[in-house]
N, C-alpha and C positions, 0 to 999 in steps of 0.2 A: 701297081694296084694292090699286091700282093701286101707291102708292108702298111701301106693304108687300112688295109682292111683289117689287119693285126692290131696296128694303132687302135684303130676304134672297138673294135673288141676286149681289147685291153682295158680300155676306158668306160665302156659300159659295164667290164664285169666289178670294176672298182665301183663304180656307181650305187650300182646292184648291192654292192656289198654295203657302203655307206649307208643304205636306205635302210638294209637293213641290222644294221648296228644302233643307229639312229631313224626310229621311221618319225614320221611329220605328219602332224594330227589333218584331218582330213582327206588323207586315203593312201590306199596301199597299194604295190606297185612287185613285180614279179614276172620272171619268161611265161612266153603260153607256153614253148615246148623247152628244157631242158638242155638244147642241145644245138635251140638257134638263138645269139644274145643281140640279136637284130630284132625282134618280136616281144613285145610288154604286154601282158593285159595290167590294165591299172583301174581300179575301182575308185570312184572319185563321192565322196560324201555329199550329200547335197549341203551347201556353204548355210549356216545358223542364221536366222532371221532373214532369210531369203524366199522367195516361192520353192526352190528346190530343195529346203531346210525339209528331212528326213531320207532323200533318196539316198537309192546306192546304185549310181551310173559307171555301167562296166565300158572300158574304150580300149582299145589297141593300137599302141603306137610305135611305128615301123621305122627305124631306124635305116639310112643309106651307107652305103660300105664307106663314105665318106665321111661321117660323123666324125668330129664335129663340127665340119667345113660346111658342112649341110645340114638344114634341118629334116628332122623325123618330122613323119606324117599322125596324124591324129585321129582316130574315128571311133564314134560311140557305139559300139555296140547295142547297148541298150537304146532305148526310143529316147529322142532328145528333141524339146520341141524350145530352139532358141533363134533369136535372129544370128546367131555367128556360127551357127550349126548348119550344114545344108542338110536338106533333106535323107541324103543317104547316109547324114551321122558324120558327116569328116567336119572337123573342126578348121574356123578362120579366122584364126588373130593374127597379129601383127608379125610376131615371134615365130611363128613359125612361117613364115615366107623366105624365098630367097634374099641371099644377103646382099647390100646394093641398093640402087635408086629403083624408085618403083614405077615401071614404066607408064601406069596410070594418075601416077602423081597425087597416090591418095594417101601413103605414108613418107612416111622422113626413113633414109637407109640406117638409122640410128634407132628406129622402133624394131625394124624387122632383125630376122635370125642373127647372132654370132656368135663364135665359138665359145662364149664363155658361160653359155646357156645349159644346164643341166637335165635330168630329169625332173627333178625337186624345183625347178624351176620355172618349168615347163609347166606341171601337173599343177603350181601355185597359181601360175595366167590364166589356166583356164580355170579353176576353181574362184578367182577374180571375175571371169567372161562372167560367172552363173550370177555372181553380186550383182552386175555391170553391164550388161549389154549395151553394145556396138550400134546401133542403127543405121550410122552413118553411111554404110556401105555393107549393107546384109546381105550373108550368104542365103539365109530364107525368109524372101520376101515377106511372106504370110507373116510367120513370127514376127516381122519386123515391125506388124503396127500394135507390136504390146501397147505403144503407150494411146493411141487412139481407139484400140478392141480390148481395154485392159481387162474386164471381167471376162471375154473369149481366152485371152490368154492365160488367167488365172487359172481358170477350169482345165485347161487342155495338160495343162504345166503339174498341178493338184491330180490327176488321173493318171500319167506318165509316175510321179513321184508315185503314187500308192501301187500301181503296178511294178515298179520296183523293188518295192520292201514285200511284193508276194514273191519277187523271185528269189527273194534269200533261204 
C-alpha cells in the first residue's frame, strides 16, 4: 500500500505542478493544506453563456491513496443548485464512478473513471456538467426538472451565482 500511495502522490504533485505551469482558463485548483496532496480546493468559474456564467464555485476533491486506479470524490463547497449535484454538494458524473460495468446499467464501463483521467480533466467534465446537465438519472431530484420549472431554476441558479461573487 505503501508504494501505492507514493505512486500517487507523486502523481498529483506533478499534477499540481502542471496546473501550475500551465493553468486552464476556467478555474484554478490548489492543496487545502500544504502538507496533505490528497485534498484540492478547486474554484470552478461559472462556464460563459451559461445560467452559472459569472460565478465562482469553490469544491474539494479528495483523492484515494489509490489514484489513479480510483477516482477522487468531488463536492461543492459552495451552494450548487444542479440536477448532477446532490444536495450536500458532491458531484455525479459519469467520470468519476467506479471503474467497470455499472451495476445499474445506466452507463457504458467506458464513460466511467480510468486511469488516464487527470485533474485538468476532471475539473473540465464538470465545468461541461454546468453547460449540460444530466437529467437522465439525477443526483437532485428537484433540480432535475430545470427543464419543466425552467423560470424556478433560473432564479434559484441566478441567486447561488450572485451569492458567489459576494463571497470573493
Amino acid at each position: 500500500m505503501a508504494a501505492t500511495t507514493s505512486q500517487a502522490s507523486l502523481l498529483l504533485q506533478k499534477q499540481l505542478r502542471d496546473l501550475a505551469k500551465h493553468p486552464v482558463d476556467g478555474f484554478s485548483a490548489g492543496l487545502v493544506d500544504d502538507i496533505n496532496v490528497f485534498e484540492w480546493q478547486v474554484t470552478i468559474i461559472g462556464p460563459p453563456d451559461t445560467l452559472y456564467d459569472g460565478g465562482y464555485f469553490n469544491a474539494i476533491m479528495s483523492f484515494p491513496q489509490n489514484y489513479p486506479n480510483s477516482p477522487p470524490s468531488v463536492r461543492f463547497t459552495s451552494e450548487m443548485w444542479h440536477p448532477n449535484v446532490y444536495p450536500d454538494g458532491r458531484v455525479c458524473i459519469s467520470i468519476l464512478h467506479p471503474p467497470g460495468e455499472d451495476p445499474n446499467g445506466y452507463e457504458l464501463a467506458s464513460e466511467r473513471w480510468t486511469p488516464v483521467h487527470t485533474v485538468e480533466s476532471i475539473v473540465l467534465s464538470i465545468i461541461s456538467m454546468l453547460s449540460s446537465p444530466n437529467d437522465e438519472s439525477p443526483a437532485n431530484i428537484e433540480a432535475a426538472e430545470w427543464r419543466e420549472k425552467r423560470e424556478d431554476f433560473k432564479k434559484k441558479v441566478r441567486r447561488i451565482v450572485r451569492k458567489s461573487q459576494e463571497m470573493l
